[in-house]
N, CA, C and O atoms as CSV, one atom per row, in Angstrom:
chain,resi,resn,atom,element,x,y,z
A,1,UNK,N,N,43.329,132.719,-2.501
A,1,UNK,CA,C,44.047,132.987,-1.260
A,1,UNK,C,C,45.546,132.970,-1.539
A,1,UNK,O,O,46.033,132.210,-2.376
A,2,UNK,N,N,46.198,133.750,-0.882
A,2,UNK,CA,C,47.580,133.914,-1.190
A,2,UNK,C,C,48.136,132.961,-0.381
A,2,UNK,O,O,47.454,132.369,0.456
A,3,UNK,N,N,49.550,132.705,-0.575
A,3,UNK,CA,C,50.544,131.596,-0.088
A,3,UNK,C,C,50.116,132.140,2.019
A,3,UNK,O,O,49.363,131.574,2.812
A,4,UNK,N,N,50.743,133.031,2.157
A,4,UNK,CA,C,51.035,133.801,2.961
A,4,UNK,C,C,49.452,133.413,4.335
A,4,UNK,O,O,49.416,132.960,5.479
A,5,UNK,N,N,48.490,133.876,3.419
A,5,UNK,CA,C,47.006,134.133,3.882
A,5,UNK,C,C,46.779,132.740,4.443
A,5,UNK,O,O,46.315,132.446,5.545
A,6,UNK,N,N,47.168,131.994,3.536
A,6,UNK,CA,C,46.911,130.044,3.851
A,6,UNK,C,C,48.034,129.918,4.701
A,6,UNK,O,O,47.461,129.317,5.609
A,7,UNK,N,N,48.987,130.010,5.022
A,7,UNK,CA,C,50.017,129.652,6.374
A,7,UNK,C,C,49.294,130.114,7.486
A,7,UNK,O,O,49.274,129.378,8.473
A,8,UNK,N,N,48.514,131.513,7.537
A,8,UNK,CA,C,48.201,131.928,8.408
A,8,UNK,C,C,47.084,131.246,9.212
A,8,UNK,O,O,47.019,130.691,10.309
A,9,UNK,N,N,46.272,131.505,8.258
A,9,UNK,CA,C,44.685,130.645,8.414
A,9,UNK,C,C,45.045,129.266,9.145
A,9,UNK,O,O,44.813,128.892,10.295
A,10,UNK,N,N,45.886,128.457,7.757
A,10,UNK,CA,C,46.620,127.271,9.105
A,10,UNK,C,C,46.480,126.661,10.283
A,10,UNK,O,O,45.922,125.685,10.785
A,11,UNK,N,N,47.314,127.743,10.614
A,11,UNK,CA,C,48.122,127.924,11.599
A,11,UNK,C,C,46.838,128.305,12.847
A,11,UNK,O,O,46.614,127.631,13.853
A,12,UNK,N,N,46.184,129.461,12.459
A,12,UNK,CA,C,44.900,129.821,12.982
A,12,UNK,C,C,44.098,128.419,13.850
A,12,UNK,O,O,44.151,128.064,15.027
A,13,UNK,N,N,43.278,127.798,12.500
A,13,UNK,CA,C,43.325,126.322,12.300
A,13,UNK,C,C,43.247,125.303,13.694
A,13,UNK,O,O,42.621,125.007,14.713
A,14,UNK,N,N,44.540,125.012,12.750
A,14,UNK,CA,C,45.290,124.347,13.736
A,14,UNK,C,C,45.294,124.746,15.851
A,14,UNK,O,O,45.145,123.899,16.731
A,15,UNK,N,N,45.447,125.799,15.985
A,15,UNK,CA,C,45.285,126.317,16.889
A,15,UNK,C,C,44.303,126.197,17.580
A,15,UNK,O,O,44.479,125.918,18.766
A,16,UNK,N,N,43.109,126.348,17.127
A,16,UNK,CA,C,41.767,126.364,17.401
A,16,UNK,C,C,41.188,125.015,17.608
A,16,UNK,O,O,40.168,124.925,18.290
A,17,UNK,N,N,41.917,123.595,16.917
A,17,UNK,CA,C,41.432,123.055,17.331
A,17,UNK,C,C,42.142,121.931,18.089
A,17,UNK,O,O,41.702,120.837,18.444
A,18,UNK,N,N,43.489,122.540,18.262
A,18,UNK,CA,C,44.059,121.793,19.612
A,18,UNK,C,C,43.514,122.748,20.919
A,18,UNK,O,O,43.421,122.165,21.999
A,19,UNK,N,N,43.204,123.986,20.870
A,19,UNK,CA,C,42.494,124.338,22.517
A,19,UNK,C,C,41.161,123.854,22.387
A,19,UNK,O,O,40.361,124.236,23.241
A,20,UNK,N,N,40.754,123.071,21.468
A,20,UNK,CA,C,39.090,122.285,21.984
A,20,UNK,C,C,39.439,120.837,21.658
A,20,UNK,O,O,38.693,119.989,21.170
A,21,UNK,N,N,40.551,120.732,21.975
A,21,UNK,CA,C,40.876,119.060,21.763
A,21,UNK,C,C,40.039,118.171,22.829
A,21,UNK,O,O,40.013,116.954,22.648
A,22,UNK,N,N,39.573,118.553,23.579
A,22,UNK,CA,C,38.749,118.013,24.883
A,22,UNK,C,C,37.258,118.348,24.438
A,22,UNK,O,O,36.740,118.077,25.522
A,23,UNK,N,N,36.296,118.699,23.722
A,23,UNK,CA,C,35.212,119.202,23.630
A,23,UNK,C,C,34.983,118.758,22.200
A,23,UNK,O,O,35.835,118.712,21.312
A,24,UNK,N,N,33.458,118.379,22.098
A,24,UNK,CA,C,33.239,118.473,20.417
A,24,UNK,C,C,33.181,119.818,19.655
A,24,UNK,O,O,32.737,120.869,20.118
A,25,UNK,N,N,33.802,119.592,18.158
A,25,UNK,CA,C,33.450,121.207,17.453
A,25,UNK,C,C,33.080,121.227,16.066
A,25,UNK,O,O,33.580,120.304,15.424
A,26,UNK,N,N,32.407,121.951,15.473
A,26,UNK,CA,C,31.685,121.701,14.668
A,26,UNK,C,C,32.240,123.167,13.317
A,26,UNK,O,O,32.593,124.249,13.786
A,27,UNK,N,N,32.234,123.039,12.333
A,27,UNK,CA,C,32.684,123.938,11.852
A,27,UNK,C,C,32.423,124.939,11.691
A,27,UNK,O,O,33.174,125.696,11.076
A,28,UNK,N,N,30.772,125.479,12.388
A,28,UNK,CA,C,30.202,127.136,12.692
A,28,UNK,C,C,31.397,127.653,13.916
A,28,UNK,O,O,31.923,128.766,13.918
A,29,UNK,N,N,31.675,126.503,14.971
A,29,UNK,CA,C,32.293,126.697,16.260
A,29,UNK,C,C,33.877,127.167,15.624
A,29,UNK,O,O,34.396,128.204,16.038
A,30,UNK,N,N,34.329,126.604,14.951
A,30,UNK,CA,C,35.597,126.851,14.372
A,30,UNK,C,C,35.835,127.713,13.892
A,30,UNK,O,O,36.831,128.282,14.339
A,31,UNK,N,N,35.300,128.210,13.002
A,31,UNK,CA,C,35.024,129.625,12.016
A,31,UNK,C,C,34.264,130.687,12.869
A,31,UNK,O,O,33.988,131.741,12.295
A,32,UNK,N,N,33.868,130.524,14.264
A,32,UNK,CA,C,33.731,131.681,15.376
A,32,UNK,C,C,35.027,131.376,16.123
A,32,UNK,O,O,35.302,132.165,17.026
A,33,UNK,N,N,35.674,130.600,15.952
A,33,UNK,CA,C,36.955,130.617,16.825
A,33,UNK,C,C,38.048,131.144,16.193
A,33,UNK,O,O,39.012,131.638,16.776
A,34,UNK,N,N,37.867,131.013,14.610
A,34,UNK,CA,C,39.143,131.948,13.760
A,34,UNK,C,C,38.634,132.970,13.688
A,34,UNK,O,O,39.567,133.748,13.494
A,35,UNK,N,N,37.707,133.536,13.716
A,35,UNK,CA,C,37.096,134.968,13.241
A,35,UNK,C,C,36.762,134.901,12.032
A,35,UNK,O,O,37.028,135.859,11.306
A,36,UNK,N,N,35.955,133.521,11.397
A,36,UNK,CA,C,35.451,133.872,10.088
A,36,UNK,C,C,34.059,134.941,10.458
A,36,UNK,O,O,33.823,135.765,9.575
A,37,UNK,N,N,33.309,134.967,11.471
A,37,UNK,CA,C,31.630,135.429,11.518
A,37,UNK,C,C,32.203,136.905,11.593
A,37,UNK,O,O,31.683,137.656,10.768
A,38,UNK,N,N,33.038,137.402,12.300
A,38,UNK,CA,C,33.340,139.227,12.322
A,38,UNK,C,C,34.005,139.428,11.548
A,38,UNK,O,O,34.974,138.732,11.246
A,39,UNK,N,N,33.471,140.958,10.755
A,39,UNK,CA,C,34.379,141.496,10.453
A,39,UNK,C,C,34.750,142.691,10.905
A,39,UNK,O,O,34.008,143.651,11.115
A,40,UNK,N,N,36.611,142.592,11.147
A,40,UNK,CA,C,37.048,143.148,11.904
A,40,UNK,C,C,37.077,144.842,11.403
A,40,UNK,O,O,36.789,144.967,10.213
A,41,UNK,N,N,37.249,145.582,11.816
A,41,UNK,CA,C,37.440,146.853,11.156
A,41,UNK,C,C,38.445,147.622,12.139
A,41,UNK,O,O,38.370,147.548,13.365
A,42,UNK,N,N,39.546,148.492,11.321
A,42,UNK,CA,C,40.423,149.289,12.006
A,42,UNK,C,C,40.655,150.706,11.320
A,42,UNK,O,O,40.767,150.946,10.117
A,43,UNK,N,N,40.696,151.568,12.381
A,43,UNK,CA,C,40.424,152.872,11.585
A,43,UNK,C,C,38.905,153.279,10.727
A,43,UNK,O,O,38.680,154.300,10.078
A,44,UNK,N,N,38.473,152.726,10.847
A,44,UNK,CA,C,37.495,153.014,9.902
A,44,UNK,C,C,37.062,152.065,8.333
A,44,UNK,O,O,36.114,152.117,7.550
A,45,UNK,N,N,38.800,150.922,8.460
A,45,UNK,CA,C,38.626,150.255,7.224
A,45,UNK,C,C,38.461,148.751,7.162
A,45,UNK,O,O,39.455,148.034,7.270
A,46,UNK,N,N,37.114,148.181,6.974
A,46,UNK,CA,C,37.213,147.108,7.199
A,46,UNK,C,C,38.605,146.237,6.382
A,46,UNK,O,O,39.058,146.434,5.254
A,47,UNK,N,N,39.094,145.118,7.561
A,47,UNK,CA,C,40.038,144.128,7.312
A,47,UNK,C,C,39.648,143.242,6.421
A,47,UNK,O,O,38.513,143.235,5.945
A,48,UNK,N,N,40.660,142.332,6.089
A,48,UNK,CA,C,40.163,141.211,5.198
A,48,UNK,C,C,39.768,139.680,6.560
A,48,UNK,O,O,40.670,139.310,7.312
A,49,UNK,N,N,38.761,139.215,6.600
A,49,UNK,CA,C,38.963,138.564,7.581
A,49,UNK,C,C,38.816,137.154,6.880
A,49,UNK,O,O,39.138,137.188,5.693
A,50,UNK,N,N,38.429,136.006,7.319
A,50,UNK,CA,C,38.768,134.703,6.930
A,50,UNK,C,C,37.091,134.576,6.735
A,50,UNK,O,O,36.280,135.231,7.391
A,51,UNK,N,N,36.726,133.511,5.604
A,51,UNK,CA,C,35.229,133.296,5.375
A,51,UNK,C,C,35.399,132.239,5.420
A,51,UNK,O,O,36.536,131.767,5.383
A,52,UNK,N,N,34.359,131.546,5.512
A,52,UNK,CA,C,33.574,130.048,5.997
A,52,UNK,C,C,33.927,129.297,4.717
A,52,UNK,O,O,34.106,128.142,5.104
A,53,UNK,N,N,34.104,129.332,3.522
A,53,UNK,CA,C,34.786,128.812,2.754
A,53,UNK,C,C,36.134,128.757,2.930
A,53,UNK,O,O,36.457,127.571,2.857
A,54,UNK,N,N,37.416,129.694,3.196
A,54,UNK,CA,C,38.207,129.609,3.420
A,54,UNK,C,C,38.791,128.680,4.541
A,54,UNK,O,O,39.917,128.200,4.411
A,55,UNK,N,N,38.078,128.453,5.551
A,55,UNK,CA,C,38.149,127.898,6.902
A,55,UNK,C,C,37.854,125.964,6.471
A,55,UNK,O,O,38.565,125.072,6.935
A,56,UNK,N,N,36.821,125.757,5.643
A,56,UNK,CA,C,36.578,124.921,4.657
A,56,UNK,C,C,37.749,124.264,3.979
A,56,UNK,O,O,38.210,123.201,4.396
A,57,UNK,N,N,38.081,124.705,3.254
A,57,UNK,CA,C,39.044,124.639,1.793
A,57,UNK,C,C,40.385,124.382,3.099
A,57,UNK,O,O,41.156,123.431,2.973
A,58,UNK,N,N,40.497,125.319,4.257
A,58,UNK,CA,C,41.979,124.460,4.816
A,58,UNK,C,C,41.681,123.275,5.413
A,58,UNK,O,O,42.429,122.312,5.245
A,59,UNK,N,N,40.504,123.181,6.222
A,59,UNK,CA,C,40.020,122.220,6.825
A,59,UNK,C,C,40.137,120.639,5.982
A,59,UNK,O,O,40.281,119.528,6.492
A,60,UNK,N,N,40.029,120.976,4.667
A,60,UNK,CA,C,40.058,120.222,3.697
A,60,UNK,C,C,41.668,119.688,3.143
A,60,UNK,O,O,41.962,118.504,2.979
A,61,UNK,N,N,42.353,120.550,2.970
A,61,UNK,CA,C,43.756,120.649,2.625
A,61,UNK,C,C,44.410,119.784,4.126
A,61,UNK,O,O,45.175,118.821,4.184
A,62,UNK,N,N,43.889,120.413,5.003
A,62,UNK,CA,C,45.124,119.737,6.710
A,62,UNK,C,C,44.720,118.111,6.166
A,62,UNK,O,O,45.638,117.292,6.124
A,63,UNK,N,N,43.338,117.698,5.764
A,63,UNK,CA,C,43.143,116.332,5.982
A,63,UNK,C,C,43.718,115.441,5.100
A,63,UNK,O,O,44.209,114.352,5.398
A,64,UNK,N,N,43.619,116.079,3.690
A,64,UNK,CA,C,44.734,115.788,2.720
A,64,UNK,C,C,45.853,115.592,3.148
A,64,UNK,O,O,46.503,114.710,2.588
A,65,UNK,N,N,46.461,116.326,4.265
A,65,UNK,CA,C,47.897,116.223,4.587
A,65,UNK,C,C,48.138,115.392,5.634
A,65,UNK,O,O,49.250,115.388,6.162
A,66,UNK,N,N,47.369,114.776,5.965
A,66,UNK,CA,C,47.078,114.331,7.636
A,66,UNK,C,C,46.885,114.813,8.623
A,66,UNK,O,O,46.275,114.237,9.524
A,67,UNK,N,N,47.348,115.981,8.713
A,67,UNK,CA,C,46.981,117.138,9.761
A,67,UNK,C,C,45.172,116.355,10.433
A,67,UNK,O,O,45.086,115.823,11.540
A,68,UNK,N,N,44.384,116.442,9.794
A,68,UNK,CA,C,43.214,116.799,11.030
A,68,UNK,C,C,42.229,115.603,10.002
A,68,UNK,O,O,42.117,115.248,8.828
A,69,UNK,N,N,41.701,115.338,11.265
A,69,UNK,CA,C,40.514,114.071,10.656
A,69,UNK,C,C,39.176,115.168,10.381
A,69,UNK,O,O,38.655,115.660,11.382
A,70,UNK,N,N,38.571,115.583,8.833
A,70,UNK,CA,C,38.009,116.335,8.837
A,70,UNK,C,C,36.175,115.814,9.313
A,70,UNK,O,O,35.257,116.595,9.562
A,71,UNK,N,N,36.113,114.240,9.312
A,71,UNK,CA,C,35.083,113.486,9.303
A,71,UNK,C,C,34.785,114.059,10.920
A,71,UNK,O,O,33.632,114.334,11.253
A,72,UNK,N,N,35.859,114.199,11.810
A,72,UNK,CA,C,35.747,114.110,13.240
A,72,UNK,C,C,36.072,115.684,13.734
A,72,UNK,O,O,35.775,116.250,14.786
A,73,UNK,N,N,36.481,115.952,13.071
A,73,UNK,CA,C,37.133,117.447,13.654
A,73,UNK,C,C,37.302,117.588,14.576
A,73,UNK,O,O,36.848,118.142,15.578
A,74,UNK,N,N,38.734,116.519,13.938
A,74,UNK,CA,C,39.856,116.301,15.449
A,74,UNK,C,C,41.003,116.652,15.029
A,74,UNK,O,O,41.089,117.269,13.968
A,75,UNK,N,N,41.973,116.376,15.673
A,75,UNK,CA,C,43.494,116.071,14.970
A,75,UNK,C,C,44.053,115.116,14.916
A,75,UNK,O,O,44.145,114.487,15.970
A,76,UNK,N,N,44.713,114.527,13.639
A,76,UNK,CA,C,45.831,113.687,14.260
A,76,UNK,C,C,46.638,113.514,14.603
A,76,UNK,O,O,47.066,114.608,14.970
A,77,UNK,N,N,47.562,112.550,14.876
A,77,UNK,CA,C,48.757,112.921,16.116
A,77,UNK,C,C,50.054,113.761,15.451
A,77,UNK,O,O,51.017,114.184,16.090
A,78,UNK,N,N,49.857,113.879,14.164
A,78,UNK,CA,C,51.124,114.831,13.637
A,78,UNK,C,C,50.363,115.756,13.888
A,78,UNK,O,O,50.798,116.500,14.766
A,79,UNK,N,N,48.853,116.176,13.250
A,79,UNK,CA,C,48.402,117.635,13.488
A,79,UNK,C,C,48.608,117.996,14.975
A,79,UNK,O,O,49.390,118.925,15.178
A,80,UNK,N,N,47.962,117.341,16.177
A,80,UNK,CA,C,48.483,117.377,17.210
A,80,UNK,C,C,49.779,118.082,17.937
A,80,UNK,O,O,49.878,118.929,18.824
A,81,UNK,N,N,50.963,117.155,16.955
A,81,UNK,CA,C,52.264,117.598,17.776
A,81,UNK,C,C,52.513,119.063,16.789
A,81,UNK,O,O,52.921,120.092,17.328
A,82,UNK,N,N,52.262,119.012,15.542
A,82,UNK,CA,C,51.938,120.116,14.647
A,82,UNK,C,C,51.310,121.408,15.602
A,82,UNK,O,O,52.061,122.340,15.889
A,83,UNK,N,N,50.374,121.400,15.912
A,83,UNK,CA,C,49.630,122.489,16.866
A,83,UNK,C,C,50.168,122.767,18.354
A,83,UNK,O,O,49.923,123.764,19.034
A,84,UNK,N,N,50.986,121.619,18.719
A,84,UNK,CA,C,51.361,121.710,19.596
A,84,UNK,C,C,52.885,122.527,20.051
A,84,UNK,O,O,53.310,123.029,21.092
A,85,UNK,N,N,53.427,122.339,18.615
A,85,UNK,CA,C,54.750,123.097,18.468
A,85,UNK,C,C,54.127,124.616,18.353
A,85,UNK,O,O,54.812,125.438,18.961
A,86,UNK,N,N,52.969,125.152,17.700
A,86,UNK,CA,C,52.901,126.534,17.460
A,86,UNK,C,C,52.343,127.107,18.575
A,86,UNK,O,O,52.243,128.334,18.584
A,87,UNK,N,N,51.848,126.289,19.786
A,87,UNK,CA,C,51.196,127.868,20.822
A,87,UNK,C,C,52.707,128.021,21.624
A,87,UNK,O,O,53.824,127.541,21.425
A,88,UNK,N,N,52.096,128.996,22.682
A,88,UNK,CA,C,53.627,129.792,23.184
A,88,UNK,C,C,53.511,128.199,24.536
A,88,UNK,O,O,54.544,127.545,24.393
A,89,UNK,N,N,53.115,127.923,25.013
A,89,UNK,CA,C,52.948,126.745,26.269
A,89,UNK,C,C,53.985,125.118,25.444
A,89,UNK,O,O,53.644,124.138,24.782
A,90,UNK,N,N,55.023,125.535,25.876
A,90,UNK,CA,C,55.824,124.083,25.850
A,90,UNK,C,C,55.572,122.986,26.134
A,90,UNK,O,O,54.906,122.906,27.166
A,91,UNK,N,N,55.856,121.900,25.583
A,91,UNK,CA,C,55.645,120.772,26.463
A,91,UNK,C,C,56.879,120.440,27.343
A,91,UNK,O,O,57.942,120.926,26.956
A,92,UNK,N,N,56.900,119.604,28.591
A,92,UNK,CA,C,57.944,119.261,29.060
A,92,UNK,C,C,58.302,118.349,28.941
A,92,UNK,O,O,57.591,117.388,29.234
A,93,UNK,N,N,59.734,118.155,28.394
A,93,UNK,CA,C,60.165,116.511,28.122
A,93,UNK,C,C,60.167,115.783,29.095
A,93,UNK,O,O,60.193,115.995,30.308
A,94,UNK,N,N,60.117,114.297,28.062
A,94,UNK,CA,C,59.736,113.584,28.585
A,94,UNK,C,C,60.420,113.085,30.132
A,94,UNK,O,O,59.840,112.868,31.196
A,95,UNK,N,N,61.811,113.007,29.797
A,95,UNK,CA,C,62.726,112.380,31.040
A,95,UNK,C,C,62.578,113.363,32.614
A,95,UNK,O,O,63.160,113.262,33.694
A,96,UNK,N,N,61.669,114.166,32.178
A,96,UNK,CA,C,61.753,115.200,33.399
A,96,UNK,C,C,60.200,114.528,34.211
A,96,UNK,O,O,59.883,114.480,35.400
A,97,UNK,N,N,59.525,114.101,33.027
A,97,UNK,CA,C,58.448,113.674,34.074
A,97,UNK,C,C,58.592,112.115,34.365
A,97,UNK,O,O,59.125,111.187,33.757
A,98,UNK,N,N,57.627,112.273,35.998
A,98,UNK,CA,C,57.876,111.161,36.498
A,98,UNK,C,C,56.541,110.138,36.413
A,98,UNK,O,O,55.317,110.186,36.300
A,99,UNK,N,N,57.838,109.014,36.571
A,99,UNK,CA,C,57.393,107.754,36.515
A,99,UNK,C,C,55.563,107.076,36.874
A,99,UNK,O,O,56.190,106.105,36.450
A,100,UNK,N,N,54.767,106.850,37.047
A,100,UNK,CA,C,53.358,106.867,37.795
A,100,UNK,C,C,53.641,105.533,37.747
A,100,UNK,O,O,53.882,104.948,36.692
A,101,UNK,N,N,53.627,105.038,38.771
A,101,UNK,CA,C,53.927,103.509,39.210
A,101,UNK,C,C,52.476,102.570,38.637
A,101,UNK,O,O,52.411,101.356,38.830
């Protein structure tokens, strides 16, 4: 896999499993959530798409890094704020929200 291909995948990743941060997921569920099971085709030429090893091997690498508890396939709180910096939905700071008595 190229430098490039692995940022992406990542990132992919990552993504996928902060929008099921509420739900259990399992790594068939994950690899239908990156698009490892299709392959995509355009024009007539199939794409390179991501395989179930590949999805693997990062899954493996984030946990190495701390990124994601691979035992739980969860995140942890860096992968978390990690995933949380890459979708387009901001968080709102903190001083803006209020107090809950």
């Amino acid at each position: 896999m190229s430098s490039n291909y692995t940022l992406k995948l990542s990132a992919d990743v990552l993504r996928a499993l902060y929008a099921s941060r509420d739900e259990r997921i399992t790594l068939d569920d994950l690899c239908e959530k990156v698009g490892a099971n299709e392959a995509p085709v355009r024009d007539g030429i199939r794409l390179r798409a991501p395989r179930r090893e590949d999805v693997r091997e990062i899954v493996r690498r984030l946990d190495e890094e701390g990124f994601v508890d691979a035992l739980r396939m969860k995140l942890t709180l860096q992968g978390f704020t990690l995933a949380a910096s890459l979708t387009t939905r901001r968080l709102v700071p903190m001083h803006l929200v209020a107090r809950v008595a």
